[in-house]
C-alpha positions in Angstrom: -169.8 1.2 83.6 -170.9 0.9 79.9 -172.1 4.3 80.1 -169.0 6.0 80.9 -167.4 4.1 78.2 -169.6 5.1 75.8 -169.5 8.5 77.6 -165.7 8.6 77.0 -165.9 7.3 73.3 -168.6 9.4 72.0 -167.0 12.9 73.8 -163.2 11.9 72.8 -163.4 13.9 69.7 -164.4 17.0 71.5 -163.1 16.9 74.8 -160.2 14.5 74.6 -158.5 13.9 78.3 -161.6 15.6 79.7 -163.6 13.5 79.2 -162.2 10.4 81.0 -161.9 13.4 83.9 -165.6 13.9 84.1 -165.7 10.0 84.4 -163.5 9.7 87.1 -165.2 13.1 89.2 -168.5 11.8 88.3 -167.6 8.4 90.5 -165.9 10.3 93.1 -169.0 12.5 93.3 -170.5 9.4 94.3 -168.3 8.1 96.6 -168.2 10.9 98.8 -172.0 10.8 98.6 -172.1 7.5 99.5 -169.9 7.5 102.2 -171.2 11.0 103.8 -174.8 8.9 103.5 -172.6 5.9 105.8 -171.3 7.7 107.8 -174.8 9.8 109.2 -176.4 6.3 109.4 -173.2 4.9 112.2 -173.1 8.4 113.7 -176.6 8.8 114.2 -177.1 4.9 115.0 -179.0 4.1 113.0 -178.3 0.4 112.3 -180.0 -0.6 115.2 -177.6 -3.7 115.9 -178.2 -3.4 119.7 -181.6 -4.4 119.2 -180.5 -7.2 116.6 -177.8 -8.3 119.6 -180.2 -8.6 122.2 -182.5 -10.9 119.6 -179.7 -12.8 118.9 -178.7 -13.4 122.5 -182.3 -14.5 123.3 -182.8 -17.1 120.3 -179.5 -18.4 121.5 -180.7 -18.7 125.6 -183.7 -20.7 123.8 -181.8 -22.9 121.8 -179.4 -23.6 124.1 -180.6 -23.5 128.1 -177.9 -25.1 129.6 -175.0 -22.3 127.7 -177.4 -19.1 128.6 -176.1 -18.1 132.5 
């Protein structure tokens, strides 16, 4: 966040109003990275929170007997 302020500082001389443009495509740049990069891990499955379901109903069948039917 600093940076882009000092980004938007140092290039308001020379680019004016583009500058704070850059700024703002620069973070949507990575947004849409970021949530392209989310989205491939849930489509593709990748979280694996089957696996950490199952786990979690088995510690709970062993900590509690009498609740696990």
């Amino acid at each position: 966040m600093a940076l882009s302020v000092l980004f938007v500082i140092y290039a308001w001389p020379t680019l004016g109003m583009w500058s704070l443009l850059i700024v703002a495509g620069f973070y949507w740049l990575i947004a849409i990275v970021l949530l392209i990069k989310i989205w491939d891990t849930i489509h593709k499955d990748k979280l694996k929170l089957k696996i950490t379901m199952q786990e979690l109903s088995l510690d709970r069948a062993a900590l509690f007997p009498k609740d696990a039917q």
